[in-house]
C-alpha positions in Angstrom: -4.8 -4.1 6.4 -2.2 -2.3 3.6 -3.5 -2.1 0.7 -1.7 -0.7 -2.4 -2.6 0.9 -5.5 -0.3 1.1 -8.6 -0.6 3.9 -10.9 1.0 6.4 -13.0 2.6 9.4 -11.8 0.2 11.6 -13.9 -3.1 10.0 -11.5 -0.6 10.3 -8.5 -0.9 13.8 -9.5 -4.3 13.7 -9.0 -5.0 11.9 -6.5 -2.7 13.7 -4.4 -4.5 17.1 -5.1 -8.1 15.6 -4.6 -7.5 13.3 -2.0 -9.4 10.4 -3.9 -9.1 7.5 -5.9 -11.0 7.4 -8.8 -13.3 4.4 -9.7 -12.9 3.0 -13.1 -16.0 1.6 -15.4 -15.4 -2.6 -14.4 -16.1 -3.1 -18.1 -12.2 -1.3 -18.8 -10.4 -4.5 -16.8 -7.4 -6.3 -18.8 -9.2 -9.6 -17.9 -11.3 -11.1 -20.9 -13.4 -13.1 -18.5 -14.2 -9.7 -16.7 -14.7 -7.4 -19.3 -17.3 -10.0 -21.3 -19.7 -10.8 -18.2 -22.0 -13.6 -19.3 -24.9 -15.0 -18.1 -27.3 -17.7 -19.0 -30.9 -17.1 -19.8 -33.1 -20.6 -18.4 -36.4 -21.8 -19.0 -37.5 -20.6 -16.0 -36.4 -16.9 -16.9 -39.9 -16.8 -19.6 -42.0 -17.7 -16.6 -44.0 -14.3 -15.1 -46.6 -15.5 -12.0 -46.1 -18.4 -13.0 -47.0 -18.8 -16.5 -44.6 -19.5 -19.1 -43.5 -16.7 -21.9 -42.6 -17.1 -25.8 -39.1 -15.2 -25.9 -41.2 -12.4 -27.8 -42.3 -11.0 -24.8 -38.9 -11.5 -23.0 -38.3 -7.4 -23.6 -35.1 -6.9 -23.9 -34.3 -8.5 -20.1 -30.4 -9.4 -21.3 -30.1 -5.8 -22.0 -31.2 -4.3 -18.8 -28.8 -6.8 -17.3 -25.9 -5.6 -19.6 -26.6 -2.5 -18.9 -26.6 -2.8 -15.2 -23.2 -4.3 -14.9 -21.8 -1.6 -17.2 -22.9 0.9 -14.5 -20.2 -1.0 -11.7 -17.0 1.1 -11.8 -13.9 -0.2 -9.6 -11.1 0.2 -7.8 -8.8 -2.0 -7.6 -5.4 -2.8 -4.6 -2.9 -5.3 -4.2 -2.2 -6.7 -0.3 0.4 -8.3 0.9 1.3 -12.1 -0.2 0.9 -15.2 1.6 4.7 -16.1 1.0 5.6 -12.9 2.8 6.0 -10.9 -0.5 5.3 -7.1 0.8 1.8 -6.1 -1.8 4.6 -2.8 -3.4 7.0 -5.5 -4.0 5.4 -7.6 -6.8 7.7 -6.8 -10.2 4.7 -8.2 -12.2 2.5 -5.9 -10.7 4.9 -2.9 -11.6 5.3 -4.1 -14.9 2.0 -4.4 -15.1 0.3 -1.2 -13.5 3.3 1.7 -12.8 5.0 1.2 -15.4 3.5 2.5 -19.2 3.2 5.0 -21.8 1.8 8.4 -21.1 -0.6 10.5 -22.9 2.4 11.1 -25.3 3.6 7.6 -26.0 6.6 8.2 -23.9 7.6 5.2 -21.1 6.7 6.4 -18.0 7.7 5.3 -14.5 5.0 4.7 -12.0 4.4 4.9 -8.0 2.3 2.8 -5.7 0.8 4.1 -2.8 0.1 2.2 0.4 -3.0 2.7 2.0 -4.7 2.1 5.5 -7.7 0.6 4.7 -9.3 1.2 8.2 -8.6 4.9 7.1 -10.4 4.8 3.7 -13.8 6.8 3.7 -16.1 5.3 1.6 -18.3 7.3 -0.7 -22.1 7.9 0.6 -23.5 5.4 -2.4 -23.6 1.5 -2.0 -20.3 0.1 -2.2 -18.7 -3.6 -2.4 -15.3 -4.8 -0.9 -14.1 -7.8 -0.8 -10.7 -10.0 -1.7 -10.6 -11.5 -4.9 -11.4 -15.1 -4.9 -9.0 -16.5 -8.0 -10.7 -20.1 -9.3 -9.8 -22.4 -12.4 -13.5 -22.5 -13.8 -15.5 -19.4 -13.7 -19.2 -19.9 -12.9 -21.4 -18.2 -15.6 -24.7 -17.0 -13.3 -27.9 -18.0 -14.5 -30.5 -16.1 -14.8 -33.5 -17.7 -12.9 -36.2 -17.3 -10.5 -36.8 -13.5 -11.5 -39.6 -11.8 -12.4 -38.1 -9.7 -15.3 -41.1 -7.7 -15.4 -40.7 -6.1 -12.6 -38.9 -2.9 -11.9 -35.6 -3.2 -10.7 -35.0 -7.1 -11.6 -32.1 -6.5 -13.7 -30.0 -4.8 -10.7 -31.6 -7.6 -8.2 -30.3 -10.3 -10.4 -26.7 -8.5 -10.7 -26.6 -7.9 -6.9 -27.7 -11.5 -6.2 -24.7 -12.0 -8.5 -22.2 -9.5 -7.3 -19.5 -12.3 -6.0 -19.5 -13.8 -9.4 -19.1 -10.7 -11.3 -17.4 -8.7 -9.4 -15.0 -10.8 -6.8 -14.2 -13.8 -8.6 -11.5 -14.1 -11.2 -9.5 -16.8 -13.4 -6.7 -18.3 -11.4 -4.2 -16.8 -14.2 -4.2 -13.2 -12.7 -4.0 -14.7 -8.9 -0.7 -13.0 -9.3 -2.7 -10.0 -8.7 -3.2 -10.6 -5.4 -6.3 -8.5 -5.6 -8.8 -6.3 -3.1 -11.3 -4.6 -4.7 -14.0 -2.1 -4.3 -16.9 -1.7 -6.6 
């Protein structure tokens, strides 16, 4: 499948000399619903082998988790449209993504590259992919049968909750026509 990638001519520059794309921190995204990932703390999250917890001894679990999905950087592609709209030909998306200001305040035109995406090596860490999947009503994940007390159960409850987080967006920006890697 094509996949295409709209940026500035300044990261064409170097992306051309190094041959890669560069992820982005997810937390950076123009979408509201994106950048402010929520998620809901239920009764059952104060419950440790089975005993219930006062919130006192809840240690800071909605921080880990914060600060677990602000370690998720991004990239993000266009592909081609349903209606037979070619993914390089969307002027929203140019608008959007090629063309902006520089470093200088100065308007700027932008390119988009097509890529392969059989031909993309993917780095040697863990790495997501998928279509975005563009909904009216964004689920807000709750945070539930977890042990928060043991190590690692802020990244298992943001991995059980990667399609949420990470693939699923407000129907609003289905214009985007959006792949992503994470």
């Amino acid at each position: 499948m094509l996949l295409y990638h709209y940026t500035s001519v300044e990261c064409l520059e170097s992306i051309w000399r190094s041959k890669k794309l560069r992820f982005s921190p997810a937390k950076n995204t123009n979408d509201f619903f994106e950048r402010f990932k929520t998620f809901v703390l239920t009764q059952d999250t104060f419950m440790c082998d089975g005993y219930p917890l006062d919130r006192d001894q809840f240690d800071n679990f909605d921080e880990k988790i914060r600060e677990e999905l602000n370690n998720y950087k991004q990239v993000s592609f266009s592909y081609d449209y349903n209606n037979g709209m070619k993914g390089y030909a969307s002027p929203m998306m140019w608008g959007q993504y090629a063309w902006r200001k520089n470093k200088v305040g100065s308007w700027q035109n932008g390119v988009c590259l097509a890529i392969d995406s059989e031909k993309i090596k993917e780095p040697a860490f863990k790495i997501y992919s998928n279509k975005i999947f563009y909904n009216s009503v964004i689920d807000t994940p709750r945070v539930e049968n977890i042990d928060y007390t043991k190590e690692g159960a802020a990244a298992l409850f943001v991995a059980r909750n990667i399609h949420a987080y990470f693939f699923t967006k407000h129907k609003h920006w289905e214009h985007e026509n959006e792949y992503r890697y994470m």
